[in-house]
Every structure is written in structure tokens, then in C-alpha cells.
N, C-alpha and C positions, 0 to 999 in steps of 0.2 A: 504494500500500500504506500509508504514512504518513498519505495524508488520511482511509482509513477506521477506520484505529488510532485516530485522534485523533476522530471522529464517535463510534468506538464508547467511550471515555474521556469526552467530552463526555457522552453518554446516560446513562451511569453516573453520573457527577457528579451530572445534573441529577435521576435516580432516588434516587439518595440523597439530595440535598436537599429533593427532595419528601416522602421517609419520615419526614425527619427534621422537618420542617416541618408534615406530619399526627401525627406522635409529640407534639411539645412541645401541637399546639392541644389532643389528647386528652384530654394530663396537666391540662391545663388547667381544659376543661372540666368532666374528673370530680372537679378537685380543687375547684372553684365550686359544686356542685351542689348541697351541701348549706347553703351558704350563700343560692343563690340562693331555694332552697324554702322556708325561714325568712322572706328579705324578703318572699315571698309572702303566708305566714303572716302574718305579721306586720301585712302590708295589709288582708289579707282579714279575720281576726279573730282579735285580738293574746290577747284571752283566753280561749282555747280553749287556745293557744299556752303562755300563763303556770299553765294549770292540768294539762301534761301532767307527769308525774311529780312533783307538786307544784311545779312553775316550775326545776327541777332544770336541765331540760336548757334549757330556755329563756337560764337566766343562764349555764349551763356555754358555750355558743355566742357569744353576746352577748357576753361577756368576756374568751373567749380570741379568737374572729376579728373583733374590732373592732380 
């Protein structure tokens, strides 16, 4: 009885380590995205990039996530 108590406490642990483990990479990801599509821009064609909202949003990015 004890050893399937403790398999099924183990299961759980490791299920919630996993959630938690796909929760942080999530935040992560989504929270990069828009950074990541900027460097893109920015390789692909930086003045396409500095002429969007007159370069508004370009410098608002560049400056606060550098």
C-alpha cells in the first residue's frame, strides 16, 4: 500500500514539474516574440522597419529591450 502511495506522489510531482517546466518555457517564448521578429526585421530590411510609424516604434523597442 505505501509503495503505490509513494509511485502515485512521485507521478504527481513529476506532472507538476512538467506543467511547470512547459508554463515558464511558454512565458518565455511569448514574452521573446516580439523581440525576436524585430531582429528579423531588422536583418531582413532595417528601413522598412525605421519608416513604420515614422521610426516611433522602431526606437520605442530598441530602447526599452536593449
Amino acid at each position: 500500500m505505501d509503495d503505490a502511495l509513494q509511485r502515485v506522489r512521485q507521478r504527481r510531482k513529476k506532472r507538476d514539474a512538467t506543467r511547470m517546466m512547459i508554463s515558464l518555457i511558454s512565458m518565455y517564448l511569448i514574452t521573446n516574440t516580439p523581440n525576436l521578429l524585430i531582429t528579423f526585421w531588422e536583418h531582413i530590411h532595417i528601413d522598412s522597419l525605421r519608416g513604420v510609424a515614422d521610426g516611433l516604434m522602431y526606437r520605442y523597442y530598441s530602447f526599452n529591450w536593449s
